[in-house]
N, C-alpha and C positions, 0 to 999 in steps of 0.2 A: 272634519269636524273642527267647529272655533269653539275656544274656549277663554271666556272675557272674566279677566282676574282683578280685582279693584283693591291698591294697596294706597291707601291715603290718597291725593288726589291723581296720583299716575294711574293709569289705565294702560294694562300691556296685553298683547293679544299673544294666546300661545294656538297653534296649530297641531293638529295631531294630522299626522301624513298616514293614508293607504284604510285599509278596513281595520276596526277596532279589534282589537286583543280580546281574545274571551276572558283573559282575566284580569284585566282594566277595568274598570267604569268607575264613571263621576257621579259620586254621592248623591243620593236622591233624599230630599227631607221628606217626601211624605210619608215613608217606612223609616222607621225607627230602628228596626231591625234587631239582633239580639247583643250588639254591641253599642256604647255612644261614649261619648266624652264630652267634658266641658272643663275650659281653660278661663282659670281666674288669673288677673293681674292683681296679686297680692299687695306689692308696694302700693299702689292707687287705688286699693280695694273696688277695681270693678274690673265686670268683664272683660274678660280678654279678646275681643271681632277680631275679626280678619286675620284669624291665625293661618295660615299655610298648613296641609299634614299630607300626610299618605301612610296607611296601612299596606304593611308587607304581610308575607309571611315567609317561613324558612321552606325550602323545598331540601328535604333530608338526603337524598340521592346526591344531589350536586353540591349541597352548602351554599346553596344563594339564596338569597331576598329575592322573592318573587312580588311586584307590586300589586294589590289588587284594587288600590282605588284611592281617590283625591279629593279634596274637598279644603273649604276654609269655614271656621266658627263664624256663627251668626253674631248679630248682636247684645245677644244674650250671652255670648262666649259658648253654646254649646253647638255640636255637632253631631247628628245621628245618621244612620240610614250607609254607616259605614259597610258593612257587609249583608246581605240576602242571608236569611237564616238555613238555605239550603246550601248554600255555599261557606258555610262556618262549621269546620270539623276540625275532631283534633288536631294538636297541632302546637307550635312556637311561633308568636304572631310578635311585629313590632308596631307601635304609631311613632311615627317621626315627626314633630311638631318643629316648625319654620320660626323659630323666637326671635332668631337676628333679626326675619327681615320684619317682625311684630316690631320689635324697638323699634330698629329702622325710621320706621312709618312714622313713630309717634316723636323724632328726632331725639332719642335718647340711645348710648351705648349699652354695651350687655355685655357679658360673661360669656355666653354659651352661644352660638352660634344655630346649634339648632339641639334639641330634646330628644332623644329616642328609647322608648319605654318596652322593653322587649318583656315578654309575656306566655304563659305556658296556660293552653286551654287544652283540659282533659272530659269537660262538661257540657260540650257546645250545645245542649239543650236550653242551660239557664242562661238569665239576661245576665250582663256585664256592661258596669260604667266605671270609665278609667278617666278619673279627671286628673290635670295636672297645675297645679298650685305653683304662677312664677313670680319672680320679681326680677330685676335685669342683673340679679348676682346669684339667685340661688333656686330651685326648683323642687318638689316634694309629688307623689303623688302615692294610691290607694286604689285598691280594688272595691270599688263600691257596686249598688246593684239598683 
């Protein structure tokens, strides 16, 4: 499977080798799903596009990040369709959001190299939006719904 990533005007092609992970997949927007986010670029007060993320979650047996899926903000800066609602259950979940390479893009440096918002779901029935508010020095986010 290809997978065609667009940061400013580079285009880099990443490849996934062999048959997909049952617990991978790449974001689908038409389901919203019972998770989403959207990332504001604070200092410029607009949307934050083409952020990079991926959603973990902790697998408690072993103590690892297990990846379940990847995606970048549209041009609205938001991002849904992160996880299937049958596949969101309790749990210690992180989003990892890509802001280097967000600066990066826009030829500006930054502070923080990348975000990660680790999170505890004991509800997985209700909707959750976890937006994260940045500017290239300092970052804030909330559990909204």
């Amino acid at each position: 499977m290809k997978l065609l990533q667009r940061r400013g005007t580079d285009t880099r092609e990443k490849v996934i080798e062999g048959p997909r992970s049952p617990h991978v997949s790449i974001m689908a927007a038409a389901d919203s799903g019972p998770l989403t986010t959207h990332v504001l670029n604070t200092g410029d007060g607009v949307p934050a596009s083409k952020v990079d993320l991926s959603l973990h979650r902790l697998d408690t047996k072993l103590m690892i990040w297990t990846m379940l899926s990847v995606g970048s903000t549209g041009a609205e800066g938001r991002c849904d369709g992160l996880i299937r609602r049958e596949a969101f259950g309790p749990g210690m979940y992180k989003l990892r959001f890509e802001t280097g390479s967000y600066w990066d893009s826009l030829g500006q440096t930054s502070f923080y190299p990348y975000v990660e918002v680790v999170f505890n779901i004991t509800e997985p029935e209700q909707k959750f939006h976890l937006p994260l508010l940045m500017s290239r020095f300092s970052y804030s986010t909330y559990r909204g719904s």
